[in-house]
N, C-alpha and C positions, 0 to 999 in steps of 0.2 A: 570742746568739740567731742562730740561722741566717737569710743572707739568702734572700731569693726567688728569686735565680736558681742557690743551691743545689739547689731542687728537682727531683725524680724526673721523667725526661717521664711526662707521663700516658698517653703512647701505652706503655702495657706488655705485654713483649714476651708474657706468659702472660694477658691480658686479652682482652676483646673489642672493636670497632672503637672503640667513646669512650672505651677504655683504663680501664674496671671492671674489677677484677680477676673471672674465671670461677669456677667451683666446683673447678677442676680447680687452681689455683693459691694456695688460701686458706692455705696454710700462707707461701707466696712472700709471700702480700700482709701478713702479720700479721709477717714479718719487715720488710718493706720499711716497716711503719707506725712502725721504730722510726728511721729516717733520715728520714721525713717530717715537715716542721716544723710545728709546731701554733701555734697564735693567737696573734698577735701582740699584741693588746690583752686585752680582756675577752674572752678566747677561747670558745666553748663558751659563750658568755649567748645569743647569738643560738636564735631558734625555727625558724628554719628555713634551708636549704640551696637553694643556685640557682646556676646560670650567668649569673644577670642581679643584679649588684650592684643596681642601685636596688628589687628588687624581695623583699630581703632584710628577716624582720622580728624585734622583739625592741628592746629597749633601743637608744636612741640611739648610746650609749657604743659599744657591742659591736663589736670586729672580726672577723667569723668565717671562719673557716678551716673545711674539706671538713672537713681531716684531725685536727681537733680532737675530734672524735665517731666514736666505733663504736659498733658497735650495742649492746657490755655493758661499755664507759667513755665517761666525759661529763670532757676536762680541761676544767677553769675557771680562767684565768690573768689576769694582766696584765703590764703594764710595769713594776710597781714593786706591793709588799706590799699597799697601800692602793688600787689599784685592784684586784688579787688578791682582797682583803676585800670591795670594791665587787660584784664580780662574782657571790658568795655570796648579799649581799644579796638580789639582783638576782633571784636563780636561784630566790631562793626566796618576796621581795616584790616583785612585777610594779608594783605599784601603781597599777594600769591601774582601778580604782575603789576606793572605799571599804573593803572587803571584802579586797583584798589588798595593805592598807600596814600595814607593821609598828605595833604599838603603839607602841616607842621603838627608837632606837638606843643600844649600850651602848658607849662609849669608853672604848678599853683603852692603856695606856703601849706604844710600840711595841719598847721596848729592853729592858725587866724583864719576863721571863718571870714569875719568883714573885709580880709584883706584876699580872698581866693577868690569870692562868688561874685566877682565882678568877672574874672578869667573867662567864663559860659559863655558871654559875649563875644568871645574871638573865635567860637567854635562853626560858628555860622561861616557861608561864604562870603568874601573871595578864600578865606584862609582854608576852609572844611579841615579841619582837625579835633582831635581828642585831647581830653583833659588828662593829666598825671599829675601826680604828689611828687614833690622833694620836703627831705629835711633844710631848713636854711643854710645850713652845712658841709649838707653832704648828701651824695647824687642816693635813693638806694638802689639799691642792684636789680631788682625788682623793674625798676622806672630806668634804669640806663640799659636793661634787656629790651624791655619794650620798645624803645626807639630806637635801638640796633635792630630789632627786627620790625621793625614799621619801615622804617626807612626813608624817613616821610621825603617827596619830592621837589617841595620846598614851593615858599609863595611867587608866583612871578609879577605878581603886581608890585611888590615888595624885594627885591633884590635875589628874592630865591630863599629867603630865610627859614629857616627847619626846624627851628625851638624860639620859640616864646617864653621871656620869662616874666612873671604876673609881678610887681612890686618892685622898691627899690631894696640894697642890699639888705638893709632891715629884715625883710621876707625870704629872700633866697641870697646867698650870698655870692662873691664874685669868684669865690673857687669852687663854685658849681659853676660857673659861665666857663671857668676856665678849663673845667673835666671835661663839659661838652664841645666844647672849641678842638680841644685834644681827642675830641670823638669823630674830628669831622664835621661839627654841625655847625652850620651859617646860624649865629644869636642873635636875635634883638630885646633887651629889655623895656618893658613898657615901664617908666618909674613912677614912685608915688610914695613917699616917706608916712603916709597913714592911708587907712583905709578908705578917705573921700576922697582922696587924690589919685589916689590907684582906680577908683569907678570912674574918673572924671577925666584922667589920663587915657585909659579903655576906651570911653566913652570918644574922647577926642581921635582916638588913631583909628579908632572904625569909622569914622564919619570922613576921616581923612582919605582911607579906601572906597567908598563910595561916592567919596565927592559931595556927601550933602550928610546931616545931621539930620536922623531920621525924629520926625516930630512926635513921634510916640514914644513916652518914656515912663520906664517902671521905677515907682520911688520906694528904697526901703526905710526902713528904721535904721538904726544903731542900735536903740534901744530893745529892739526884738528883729533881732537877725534872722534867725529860724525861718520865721512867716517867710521870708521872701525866696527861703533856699527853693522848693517845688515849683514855684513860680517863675523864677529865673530859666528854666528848660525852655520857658518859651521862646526866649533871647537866643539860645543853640537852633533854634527852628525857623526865627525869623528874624533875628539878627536886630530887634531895635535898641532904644538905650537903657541905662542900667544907671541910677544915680543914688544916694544914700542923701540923707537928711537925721539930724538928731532928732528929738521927740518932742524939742518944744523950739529949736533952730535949724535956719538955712545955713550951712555952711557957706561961704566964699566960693569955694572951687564949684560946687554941684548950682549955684548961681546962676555964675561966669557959663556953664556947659549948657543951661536951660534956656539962658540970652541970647547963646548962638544958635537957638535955630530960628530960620527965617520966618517971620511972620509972628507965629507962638506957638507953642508946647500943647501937647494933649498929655497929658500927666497922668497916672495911675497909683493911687495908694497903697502897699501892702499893710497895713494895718489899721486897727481902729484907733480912737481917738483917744487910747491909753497908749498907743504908740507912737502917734502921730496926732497931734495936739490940732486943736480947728484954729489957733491962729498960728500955726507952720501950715496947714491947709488952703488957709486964708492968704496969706504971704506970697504959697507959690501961684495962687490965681495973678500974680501980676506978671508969669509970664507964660499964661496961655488957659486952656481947661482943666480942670481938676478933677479927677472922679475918684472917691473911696470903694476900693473894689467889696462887693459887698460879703460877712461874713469874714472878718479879717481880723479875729479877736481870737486866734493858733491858726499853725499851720495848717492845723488838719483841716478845720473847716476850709480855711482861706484854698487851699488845692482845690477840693472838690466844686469851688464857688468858680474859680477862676477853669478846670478843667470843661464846667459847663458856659463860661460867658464870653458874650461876641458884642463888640462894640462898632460896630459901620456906622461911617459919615461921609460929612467933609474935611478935607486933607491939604495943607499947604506943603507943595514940594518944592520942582524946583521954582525960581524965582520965575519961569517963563509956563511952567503947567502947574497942572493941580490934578490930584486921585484923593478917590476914595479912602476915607480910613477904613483898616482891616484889623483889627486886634483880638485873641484870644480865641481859645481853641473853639468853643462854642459846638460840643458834642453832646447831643443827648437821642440818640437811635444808637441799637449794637452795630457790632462789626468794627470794633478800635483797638487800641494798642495803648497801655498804659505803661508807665514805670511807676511802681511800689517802693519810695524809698523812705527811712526813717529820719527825719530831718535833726534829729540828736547825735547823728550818725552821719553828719556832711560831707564827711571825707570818703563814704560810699557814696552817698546824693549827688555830689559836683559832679564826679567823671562820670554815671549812669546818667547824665544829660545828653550825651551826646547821641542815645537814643532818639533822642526827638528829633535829632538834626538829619541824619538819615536810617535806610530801615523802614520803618512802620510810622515813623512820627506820631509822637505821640506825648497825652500831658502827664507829669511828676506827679502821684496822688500820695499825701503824706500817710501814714501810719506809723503806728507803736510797735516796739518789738514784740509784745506780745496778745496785741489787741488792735481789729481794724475800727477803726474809728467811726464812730457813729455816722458823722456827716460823710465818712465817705462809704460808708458800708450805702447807708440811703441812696447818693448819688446811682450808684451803681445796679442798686435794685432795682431802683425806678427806670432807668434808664435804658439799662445793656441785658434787658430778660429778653425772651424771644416773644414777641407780639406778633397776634393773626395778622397782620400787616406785613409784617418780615420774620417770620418763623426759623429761617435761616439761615439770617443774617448774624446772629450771635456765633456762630462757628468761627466768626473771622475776629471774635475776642481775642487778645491775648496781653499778660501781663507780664512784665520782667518784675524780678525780683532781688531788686539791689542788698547783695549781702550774705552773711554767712548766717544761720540760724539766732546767733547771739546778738543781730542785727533786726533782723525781721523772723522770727518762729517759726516752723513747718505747721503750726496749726494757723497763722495768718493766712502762709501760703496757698495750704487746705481750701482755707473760706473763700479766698479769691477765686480760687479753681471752681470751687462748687456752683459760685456769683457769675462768672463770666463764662460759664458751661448751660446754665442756666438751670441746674440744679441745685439742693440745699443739701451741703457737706455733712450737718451737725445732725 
């Protein structure tokens, strides 16, 4: 992390006398934003900006930085993954009255991708909650502040319960259940001794709050996790299912979870057929529709595919009606709300899902720490410039940026700002 006396003077030399950058220089300034350090704490929680620190407001926690906010990126950072997570929270439950404390917090293993990124699906309603990291071990302090101060109100479909925990003791251990018991909080664990039983377990207790197993389901790999980390935010937004499959088998449990829905499956592939073999393709056609989402050979591409594509049909619900199927973001006119996350970096990507769920809603676009990625740089040019049609309507861009610099780069940041401003930064 960059020290403080690394920084740019503010007296800049293309600026005006308290060193703003002018109109005449915004290209200067949208470069120089990528050598300007951003938050050092809970960067970007904070609500407001001042030259008078004590007059600063927003979460206790928060360290805010000028340079952490432009006008169409918001980073949100910390010092360590878990207060990263904390700051999500934060951004998105004030918990400044009743009305804006999460229902629960969902606790996800901080080291097992395949065994957390099933956790996003409990972020959807009835539950409306955020995600947070534990050690299997041990609470950290980081993640036992933030549910001290979230406060969450607990589910009432569900007994009132106030912490989720993702996996069996394997993942989180039971003197974390027992830290947070001794905190006050009503626990449920969802178990699952491997990673397909934890998505399938998920899978079953959300369907058990709704009373129905919802017939659209997203299949990952094992064999390429990553692809389905951005993808998964759509599950925080609209709550369907989340199953895992190996690269060239069905497991038992993700089976057993595709059988139970009434009627059959509309299935969604996260990867191509180096992830996801055409006879595990072929296989799962025996319980319902199949589709390869297209462009699923990285994450990176696979976001930008899936941020533009919309799948309407027919839907088998409950066993007395039927709707529409509705799947996938399907944006391509400005005026949207993205999260920028690095999917190398999951343990930022998981808890910045909860953006989608409320807020802006909005889809996960992958990127590199130090480069936006081609298929999503295209995505976005093609799509969110300002056109004689709506020349306007790009003001209401806006992009989070999950991460500390050493996550996503202030020159990424830069480009997105430039991209969804509708200007060119470089």
């Amino acid at each position: 992390m960059t020290e403080q006396n690394d920084r740019p003077s503010r007296e800049h030399s293309n600026g005006d006398q308290n060193g703003a950058p002018s109109e005449g220089s915004r290209r200067t300034f949208l470069r120089d934003l990528a050598v300007i350090p951003a938050a050092a704490g809970l960067g970007g929680v904070a609500l407001a900006q001042t030259n008078d620190t004590d007059q600063r407001t927003g979460p206790e926690t928060a360290e805010y930085d000028e340079w952490t906010t432009t006008t169409m990126t918001t980073r949100l950072a910390g010092e360590t993954i878990y207060e990263t997570a904390a700051a999500y929270s934060q951004s998105v439950y004030t918990a400044i009255n009743e009305h804006t404390r999460p229902g629960a917090f969902i606790l996800v293993n901080d080291s097992v991708l395949e065994a957390a990124l099933p956790g996003v699906g409990i972020i959807h309603h009835p539950i409306d909650g955020a995600v947070l990291l534990t050690r299997r071990n041990e609470l950290p302090r980081a993640t036992r502040n933030e549910i001290q101060r979230g406060h969450p109100e607990g589910v009432g479909l569900d007994e009132n319960v106030q912490v989720y925990l993702v996996g069996s003791d394997r993942y989180i251990s039971d003197g974390v259940r027992q830290e947070l018991e001794a905190m006050g909080m009503d626990v449920r664990r969802i178990p699952g001794e491997n990673p397909v039983r934890v998505a399938a377990n998920v899978d079953q207790y959300v369907s058990s709050m709704h009373g129905n197993h919802e017939d659209e389901v997203l299949i990952g790999s094992l064999d390429a996790p990553q692809r389905a980390v951005p993808v998964q935010s759509w599950n925080a937004h609209a709550g369907d299912g989340f199953l895992w499959v190996e690269g060239d088998s069905i497991p038992e449990a993700t089976a057993e979870q595709l059988d139970a829905r009434y009627d059959y499956a509309y299935m969604y592939l996260l990867g191509d057929e180096d992830a996801i073999s055409p006879e595990v393709a072929r296989d799962l056609g025996a319980y319902g529709h199949v589709t390869r989402v297209p462009d699923a050979g990285n994450p990176y591409s696979l976001s930008a595919a899936w941020a533009g594509y919309k799948d309407i049909g027919r839907n088998q619900g409950w066993w007395f009606g039927e709707w529409a199927r509705s799947i996938g973001w399907g944006l391509a006119d400005p005026g949207h709300n993205f999260i920028f996350a690095n999917p190398t970096d999951w343990q930022t990507a998981i808890p910045a899902s909860v953006e989608s769920h409320r807020g802006k809603h909005g889809p996960m676009l992958a990127v590199r720490q130090d480069e936006l990625p081609t298929p999503v740089e295209n995505y976005l040019t093609k799509f969110f410039q300002p056109t004689d049609a709506a020349p306007y309507d790009s003001k209401y861009n806006h992009g989070w940026i999950a991460g500390p610099p050493d996550t996503i780069s202030r020159d990424v940041q830069a480009q997105v700002h430039g991209i969804l401003e509708g200007s060119d930064p470089s």
